[in-house]
N, C-alpha and C positions, 0 to 999 in steps of 0.2 A: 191330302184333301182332294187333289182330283183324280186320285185312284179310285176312293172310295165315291167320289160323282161319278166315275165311268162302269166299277164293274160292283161297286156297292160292297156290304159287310164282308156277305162269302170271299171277296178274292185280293180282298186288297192288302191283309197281311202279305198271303203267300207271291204277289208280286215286289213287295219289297227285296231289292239282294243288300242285307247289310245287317246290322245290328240296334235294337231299338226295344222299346217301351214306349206303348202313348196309351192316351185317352181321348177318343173323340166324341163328342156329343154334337150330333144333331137335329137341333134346337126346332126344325120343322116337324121330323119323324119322331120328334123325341123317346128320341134313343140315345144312347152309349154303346160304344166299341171301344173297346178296351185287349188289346196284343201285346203280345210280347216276340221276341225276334226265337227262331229255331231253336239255340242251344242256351241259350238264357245269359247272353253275356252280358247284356244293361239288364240292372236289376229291376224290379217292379213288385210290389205286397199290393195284396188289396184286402180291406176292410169291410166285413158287412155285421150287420148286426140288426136289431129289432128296429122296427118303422119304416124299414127300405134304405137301411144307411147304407152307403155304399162312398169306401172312400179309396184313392190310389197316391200312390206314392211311388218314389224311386226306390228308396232306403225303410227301413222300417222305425227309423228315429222319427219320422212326420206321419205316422200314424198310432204310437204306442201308447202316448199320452189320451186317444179316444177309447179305449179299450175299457169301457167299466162294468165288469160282470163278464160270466163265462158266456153270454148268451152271443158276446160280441169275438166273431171269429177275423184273425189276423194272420194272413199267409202268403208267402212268395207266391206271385202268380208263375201258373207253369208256361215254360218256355213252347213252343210251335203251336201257340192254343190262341184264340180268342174266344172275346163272351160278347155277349151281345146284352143289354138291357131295354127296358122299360122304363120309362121315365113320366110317373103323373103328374096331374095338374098340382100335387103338394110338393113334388121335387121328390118324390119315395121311388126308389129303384128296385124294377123288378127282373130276377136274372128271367129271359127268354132262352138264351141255349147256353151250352160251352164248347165248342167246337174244336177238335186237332185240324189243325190245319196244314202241318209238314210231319213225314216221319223220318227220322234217321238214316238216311242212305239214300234215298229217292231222290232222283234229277229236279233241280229244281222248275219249277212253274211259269220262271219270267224268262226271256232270252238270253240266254248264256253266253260268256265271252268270249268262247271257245267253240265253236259249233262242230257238231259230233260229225260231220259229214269230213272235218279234219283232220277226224283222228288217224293214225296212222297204225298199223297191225305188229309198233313196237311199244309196248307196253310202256317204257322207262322213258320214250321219246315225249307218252302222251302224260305222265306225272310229269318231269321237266317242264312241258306246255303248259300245262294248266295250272301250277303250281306257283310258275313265271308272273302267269297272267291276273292270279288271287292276288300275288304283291304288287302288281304292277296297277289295279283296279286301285288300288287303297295309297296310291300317291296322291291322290286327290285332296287340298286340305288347303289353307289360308294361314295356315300357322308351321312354325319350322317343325318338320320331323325327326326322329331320333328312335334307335332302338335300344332293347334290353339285350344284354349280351353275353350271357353265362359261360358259351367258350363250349357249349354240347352240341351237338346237332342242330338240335332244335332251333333255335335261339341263331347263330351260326350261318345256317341257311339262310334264312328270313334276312339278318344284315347284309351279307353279302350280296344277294339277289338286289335285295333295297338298296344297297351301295350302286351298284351296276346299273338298276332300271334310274336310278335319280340321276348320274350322270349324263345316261343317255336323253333321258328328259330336259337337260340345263339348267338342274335346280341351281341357284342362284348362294346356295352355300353348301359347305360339308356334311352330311350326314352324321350326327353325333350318336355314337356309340357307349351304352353303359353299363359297368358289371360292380361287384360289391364282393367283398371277403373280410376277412381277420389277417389281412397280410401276404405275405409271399408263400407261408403255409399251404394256403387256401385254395386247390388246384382250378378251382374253377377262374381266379383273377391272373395265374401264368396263361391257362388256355385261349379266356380272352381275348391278352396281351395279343397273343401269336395271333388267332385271327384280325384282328384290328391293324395289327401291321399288313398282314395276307390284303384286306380288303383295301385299304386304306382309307378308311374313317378316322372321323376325329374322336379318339375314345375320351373316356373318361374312366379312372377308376374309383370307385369310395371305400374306405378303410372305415371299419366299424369294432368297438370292443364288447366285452360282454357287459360296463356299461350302461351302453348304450342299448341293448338287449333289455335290460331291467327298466330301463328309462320309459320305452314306449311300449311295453307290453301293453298296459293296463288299455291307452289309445287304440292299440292296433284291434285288442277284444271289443272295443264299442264300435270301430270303422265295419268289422268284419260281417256282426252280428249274426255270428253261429257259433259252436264253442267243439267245433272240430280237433283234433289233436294235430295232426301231421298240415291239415289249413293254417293251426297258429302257428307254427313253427317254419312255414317257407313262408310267413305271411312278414315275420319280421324285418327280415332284409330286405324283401320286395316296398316293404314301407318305408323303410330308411335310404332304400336309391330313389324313393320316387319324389322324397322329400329333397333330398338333393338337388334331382335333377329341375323340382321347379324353383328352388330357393338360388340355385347358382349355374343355370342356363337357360335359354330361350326354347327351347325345344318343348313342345306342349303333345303333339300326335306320339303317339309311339307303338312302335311294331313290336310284337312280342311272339316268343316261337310256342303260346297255351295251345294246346287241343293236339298236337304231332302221338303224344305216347297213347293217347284216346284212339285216335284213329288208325295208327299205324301198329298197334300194341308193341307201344316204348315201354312198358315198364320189365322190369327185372321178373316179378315171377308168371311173367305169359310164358316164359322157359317151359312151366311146369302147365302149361294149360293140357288136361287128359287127352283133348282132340283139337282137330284145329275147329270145327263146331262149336267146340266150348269155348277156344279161344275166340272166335265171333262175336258168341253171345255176351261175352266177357265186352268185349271193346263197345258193344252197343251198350252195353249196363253203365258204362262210365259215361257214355255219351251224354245221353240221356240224364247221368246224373252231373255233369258238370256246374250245371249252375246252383251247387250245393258246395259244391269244391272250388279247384282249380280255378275256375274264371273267376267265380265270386271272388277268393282272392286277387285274381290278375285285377279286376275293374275298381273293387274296393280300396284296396293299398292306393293307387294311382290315382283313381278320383278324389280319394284325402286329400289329395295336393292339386286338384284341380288340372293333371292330365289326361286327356283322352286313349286310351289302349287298342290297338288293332290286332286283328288274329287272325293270318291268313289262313292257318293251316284248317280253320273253322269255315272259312269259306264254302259254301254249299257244292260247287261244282268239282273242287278239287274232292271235298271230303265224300259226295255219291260215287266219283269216278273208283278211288280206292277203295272202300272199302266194298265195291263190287268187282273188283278181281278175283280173282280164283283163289280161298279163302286158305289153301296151302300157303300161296306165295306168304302171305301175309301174316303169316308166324314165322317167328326169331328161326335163323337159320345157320345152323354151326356155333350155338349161341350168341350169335350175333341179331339183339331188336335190331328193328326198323330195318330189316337186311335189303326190302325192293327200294326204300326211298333211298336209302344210300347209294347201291348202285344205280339210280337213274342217273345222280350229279355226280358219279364216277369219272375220272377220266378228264373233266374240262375244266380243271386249275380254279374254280371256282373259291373251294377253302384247300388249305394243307390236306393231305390225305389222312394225315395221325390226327387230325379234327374230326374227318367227315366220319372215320372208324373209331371216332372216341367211345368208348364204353359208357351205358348209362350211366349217369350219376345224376342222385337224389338233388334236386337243388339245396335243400336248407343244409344237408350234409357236404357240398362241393364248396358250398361259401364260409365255411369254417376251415378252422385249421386241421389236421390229418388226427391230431394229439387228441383233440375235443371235438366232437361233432356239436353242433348247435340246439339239439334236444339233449345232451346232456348240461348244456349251460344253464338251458331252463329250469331244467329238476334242480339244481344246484342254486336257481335265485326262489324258486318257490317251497321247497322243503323247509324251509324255518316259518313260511308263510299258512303252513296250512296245518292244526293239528290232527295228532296222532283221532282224538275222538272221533273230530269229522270224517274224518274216510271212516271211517267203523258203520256210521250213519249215513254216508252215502244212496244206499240202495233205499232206504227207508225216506229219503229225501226227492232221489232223483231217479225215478220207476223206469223212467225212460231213457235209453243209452246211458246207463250207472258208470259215474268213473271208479275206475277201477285202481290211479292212480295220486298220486296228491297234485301230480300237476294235470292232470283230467280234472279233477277235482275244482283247481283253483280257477280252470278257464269257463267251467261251467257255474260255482257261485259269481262269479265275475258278469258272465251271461246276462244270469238269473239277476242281477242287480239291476243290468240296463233294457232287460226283455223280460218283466217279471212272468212264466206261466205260457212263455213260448217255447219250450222244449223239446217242442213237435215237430220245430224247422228242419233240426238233424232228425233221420230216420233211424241213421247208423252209422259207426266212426267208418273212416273211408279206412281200410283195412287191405293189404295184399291177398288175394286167391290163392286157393291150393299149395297153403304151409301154415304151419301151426307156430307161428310168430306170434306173438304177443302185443307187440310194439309194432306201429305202422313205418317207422323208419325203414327203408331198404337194407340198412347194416343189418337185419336181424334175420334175412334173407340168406339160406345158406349157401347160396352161390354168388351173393354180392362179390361182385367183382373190381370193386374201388381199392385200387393201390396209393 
């Protein structure tokens, strides 16, 4: 409120440093402003339709029920944008502009926590700093913190740092630590282990079967509200630790290492990106499309259970500094992703070194066992669920992003039950670059490299 008293509509998103969704209407100018934060980690739909309806929501569950007739249009509001409205004497809302307000890579607009006049002429000195300072900003909070903790890089980082900056702070309890698998299998719940001892947090581990995989599908596809393939499938365990962690500990804030493989091009096939140019434009494509993917997931699973999710590595200042480097550096190096962020926290005992150089690995595939990955569990609880006809009729049903699979299939009538005639939401299944893979899983990646 007194951003927008001092510098008015234009500038009060882009003074925000954080993550958000609002609506404000004021009632003298009557208008509406209506934002959403950069990379679209709180979710936000808006509703308009004939007379001036105009409605907002967080979720698309509190607006779906308004929807009668095609005239009335229902859609994720897009991330770095506001709108401005018109507001008459009958209460009918008229759009006046839609405006970008942040683009992807650009310094952000408010005073930064880091001031550039700091920077030092070693590249790795100034990721370390600012990097520091993105987790160090987001200890701020009135409720106990806790991270996710898959035992990767990503994830990894983010606790340890958060382990260090909270002690230095005197938080007043342990930093609780959490990861999830199918067992001692599960390479992702040994590697954990090992950091949670490194750091010294209070971990937690949760054991999950398949289940339990069958159990909350159906939940996790209404929480998600998108009918993504490779979103369903890391969305599951992310739902069942987040359920944990609010049913059997106090910890509500929680760090999470989302957005690292976006900006830093963590995934497995940037290997193959034709130029590092492509690989660029590739990392901004995800950017940009993450609040369709990844976060959605990360915010959705975790707000089901009434947690809050933090994501430094989305942080504006860390994520403009990176990915304006020199756009060499920042493609995988001797096949090794993320090869500049690792070497910045090279060298200062921070995690094990066989952590900080762990090879990518797919989440939903690292929390399974080596034997079964976690999308073959799925195909395995939905093949009796879906007939042989329906896929036949598929494309004649679902014109847009057709599954091609019976469990594509199953997560899209499932969709289509709780979102009738929103299909639009997805553009396109979130797919690896340059390889003729079929399947979004990374195992199907000819250089996956999970042992």
């Amino acid at each position: 409120m007194h951003l927008y008293d001092k510098f008015g509509a234009d500038r009060t998103a882009s003074m925000l440093d954080g993550v958000f969704g609002f609506c404000l209407v004021d009632a003298k100018k009557r208008r509406i402003l209506i934002a959403r934060d950069a990379y679209g980690v709180r979710p936000l739909f808006r509703l308009t339709g004939p007379g001036g309806v105009l409605g907002i929501c967080s979720e698309a569950k509190g607006l779906i029920h308004l929807v009668d007739g095609p005239e009335y249009k229902l859609d994720p509001f897009p991330p770095g944008t506001f709108e401005e409205y018109e507001l008459d004497l009958e209460g009918r809302a008229t759009l006046i502009r839609q405006q970008k307000y942040y683009t992807i890579g650009d310094k952000p607009a408010y005073r930064m926590a880091v001031l550039e006049k700091d920077y030092s002429d070693d590249i790795y000195a100034n990721i370390r700093t600012v990097f520091t300072a993105a987790v160090k900003k987001r200890l701020m909070a009135d409720r106990r913190i806790g991270c996710l903790l898959s035992g990767g890089l990503d994830s990894s980082l983010v606790a340890a740092l958060l382990v260090k900056l909270a002690n230095e702070a005197n938080l007043p309890y342990k930093v609780q630590t959490f990861s999830i698998g199918m067992g001692d299998e599960s390479p992702d719940l040994v590697a954990a282990r090992k950091v949670a001892a490194h750091i010294g947090s209070e971990h937690h581990e949760v054991v999950f079967s398949e289940k339990d995989v069958e159990d909350v599908l159906k939940d996790v596809l209404y929480h998600l509200e998108i009918a993504d393939i490779t979103t369903l499938r890391a969305s599951i365990p992310m739902f069942l630790l987040a359920r944990y962690i609010k049913e059997k500990t106090d910890s509500t804030v929680i760090f999470s290492g989302e957005g690292a493989d976006e900006v830093a091009q963590g995934y497995i096939y940037f290997r193959d990106a034709p130029s590092e140019e492509e690989g660029h434009k590739e990392s901004l494509r995800l950017l940009n499309e993450l609040y369709l993917y990844d976060v959605l997931r990360t915010d959705r699973t975790t707000a089901a259970h009434s947690l809050e999710v933090r994501v430094p590595f989305l942080d504006h200042q860390f994520s403009s500094y990176y990915l304006n480097l020199p756009k060499k550096l920042l493609q995988p190096q001797d096949n090794v992703e993320k090869y500049v962020l690792r070497k910045a926290f090279d060298g200062l005992d921070l995690l094990p070194k066989d952590i900080l150089w762990r090879h990518k690995e797919a989440f939903s595939d690292g929390v399974a066992s080596k034997k079964k990955p976690i999308f073959k569990i799925l195909q395995e609880t939905i093949e009796p669920l879906v007939p042989n006809e329906a896929l036949a009729e598929a494309e004649k049903r679902f014109p847009q992003c057709t599954p091609k699979t019976k469990e594509a299939l199953f997560y899209r009538q499932e969709f289509d039950s709780n979102y009738p005639g929103q299909g639009h939401w997805l553009p396109h299944f979130w797919m690896p670059r340059w390889s003729d893979a079929t399947d979004p899983s990374a195992q199907f990646i000819s250089h996956y490299a999970a042992e």
